[in-house]
N, C-alpha and C positions, 0 to 999 in steps of 0.2 A: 738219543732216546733214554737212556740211562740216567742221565740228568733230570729230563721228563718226570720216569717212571720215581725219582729219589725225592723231586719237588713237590710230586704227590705224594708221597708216604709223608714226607716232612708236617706237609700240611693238615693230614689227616692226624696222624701221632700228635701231632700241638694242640689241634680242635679237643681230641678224644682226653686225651693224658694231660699236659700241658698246663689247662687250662686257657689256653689263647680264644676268649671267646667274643672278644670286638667285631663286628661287623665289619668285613672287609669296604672299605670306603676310600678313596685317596687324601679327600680334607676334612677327614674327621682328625678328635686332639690323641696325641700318641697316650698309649698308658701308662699308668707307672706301676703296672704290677711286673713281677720278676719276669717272667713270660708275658711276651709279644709277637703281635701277626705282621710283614711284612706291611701289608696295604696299608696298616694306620701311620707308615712312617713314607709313604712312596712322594706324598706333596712335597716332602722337604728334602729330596731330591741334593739341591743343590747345596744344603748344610753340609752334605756326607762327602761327596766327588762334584769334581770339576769336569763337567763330561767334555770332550771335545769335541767342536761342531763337527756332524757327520761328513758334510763335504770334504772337508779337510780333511776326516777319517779314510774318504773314501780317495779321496786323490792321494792320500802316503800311500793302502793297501793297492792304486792302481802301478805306483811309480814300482812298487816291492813287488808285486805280481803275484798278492794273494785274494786268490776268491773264497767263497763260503765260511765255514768254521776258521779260516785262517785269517779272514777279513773281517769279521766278528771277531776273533781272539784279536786284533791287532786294534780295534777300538776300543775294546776293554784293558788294555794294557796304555793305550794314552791315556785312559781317563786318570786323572789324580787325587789324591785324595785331601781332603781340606778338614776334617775333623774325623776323630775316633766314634765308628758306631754304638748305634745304641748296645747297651749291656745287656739288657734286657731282651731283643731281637737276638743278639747272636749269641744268647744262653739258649732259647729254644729250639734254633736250626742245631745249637751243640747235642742237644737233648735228644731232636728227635733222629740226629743222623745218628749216633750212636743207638739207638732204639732200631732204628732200620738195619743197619749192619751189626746186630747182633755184638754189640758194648766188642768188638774186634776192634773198631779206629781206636786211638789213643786220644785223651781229651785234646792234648796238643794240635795231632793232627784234624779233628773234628772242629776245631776253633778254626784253623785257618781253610777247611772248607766250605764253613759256615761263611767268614765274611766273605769269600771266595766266591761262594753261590749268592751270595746278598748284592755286593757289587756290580753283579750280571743282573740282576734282576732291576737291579735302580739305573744300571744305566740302561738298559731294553726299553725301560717305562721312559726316562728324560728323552732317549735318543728319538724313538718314536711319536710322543710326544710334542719334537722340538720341527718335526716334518710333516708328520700326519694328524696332529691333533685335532684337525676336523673330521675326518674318518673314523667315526665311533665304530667298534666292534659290535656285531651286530650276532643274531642267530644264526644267520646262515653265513659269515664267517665262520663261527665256530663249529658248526655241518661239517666244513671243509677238512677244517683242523683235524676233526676225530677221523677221518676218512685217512687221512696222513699218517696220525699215530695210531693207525689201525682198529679204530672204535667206533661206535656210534653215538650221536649226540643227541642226547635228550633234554629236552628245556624241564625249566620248574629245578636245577640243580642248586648245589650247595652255592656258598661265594666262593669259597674255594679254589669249588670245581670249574668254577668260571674262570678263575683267575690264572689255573692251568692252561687251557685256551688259551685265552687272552696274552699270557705271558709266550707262548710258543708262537702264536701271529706276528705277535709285534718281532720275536727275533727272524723269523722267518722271511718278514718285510724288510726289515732292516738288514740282514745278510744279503738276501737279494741286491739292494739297490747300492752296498757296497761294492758288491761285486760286477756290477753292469749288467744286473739282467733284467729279467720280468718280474715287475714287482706282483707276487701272490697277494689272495683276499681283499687287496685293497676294492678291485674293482667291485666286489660284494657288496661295499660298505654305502651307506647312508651318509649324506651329510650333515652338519648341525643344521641347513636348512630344510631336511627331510629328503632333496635329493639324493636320487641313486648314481654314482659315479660311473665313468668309463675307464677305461683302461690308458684308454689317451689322451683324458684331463686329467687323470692322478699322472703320466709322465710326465705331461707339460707339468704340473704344478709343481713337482717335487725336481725337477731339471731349473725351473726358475726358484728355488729354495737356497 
């Protein structure tokens, strides 16, 4: 939750202060001002880390015998990395964490939890992506979400604020089905052909994945 709670300062401090005012999009072009938003760079995914396919993720965290946060930290620690992030992106997470924690991190330490929290975030978006990328996030996916982190959700929101959602779904699916369980919200979800899903055509689906 703390994660959560810092993604969102992060986000708001960059919009407010920052200057990060690009429209959150996945393929739109990155920009080249000093400060940048995460979403303009999330299509190009695989210029940054080599994510590794989740099966294989999820068959090392079963052989090791980690579920949740620890099957999630152990996909993010295969993933590897194939070029140096943008400058510009992880000035702004430096910026706005230090802004959040009261200029207390040191720039050092706010640089390596900037790419730290960035890396989690592109691999959440590919990993997800690379399984459920028909299962668009919907409204009442995100209903669910705030119910979880103890909110309520209102439509008509920032991109932002969508994108908090949206980023806690997708790790939340993706831990799930690391760890062998119930995969949440999917069954919520619409599909690109406007179907509404089951719970036991998204198993089948992502079990033959």
């Amino acid at each position: 939750m703390k994660k959560i709670a810092l993604l969102l300062t992060i986000l708001t401090l960059c919009a407010l202060f920052a200057g990060c005012g690009a429209q959150y999009a996945p393929n739109v072009s990155a920009p080249e001002d000093a400060t940048a938003e995460i979403g303009d760079y999330l299509s190009e995914v695989d210029s940054y880390f080599n994510v590794l396919n989740i099966n294989a993720a999820k068959a090392q965290a079963t052989s090791e015998g980690k579920t949740g946060n620890d099957a999630f930290a152990l996909l993010v620690e295969l993933t590897t990395k194939k070029d140096d992030l943008p400058e510009g992106l992880v000035n702004s997470y430096v910026s706005a964490i230090q802004s959040a924690e009261n200029s207390t991190v040191s720039a050092e330490d706010a640089t390596a939890m900037a790419k730290a929290m960035i890396k989690e975030e592109m691999v959440v978006y590919a990993a997800y992506n690379s399984m459920w990328s028909e299962y668009a996030i919907n409204n009442d996916m995100r209903r669910e979400a705030a119910k979880s982190l103890g909110g309520t959700f209102t439509e008509g929101l920032s991109e932002g604020e969508y994108y908090i959602y949206d980023s806690f779904i997708m790790q939340q699916v993706i831990t799930a089905y690391l760890s062998g369980e119930e995969i949440p919200y999917i069954s919520l979800a619409t599909t690109e052909s406007g179907a509404e899903t089951s719970a036991d055509s998204v198993a089948d689906s992502s079990a033959q994945a």
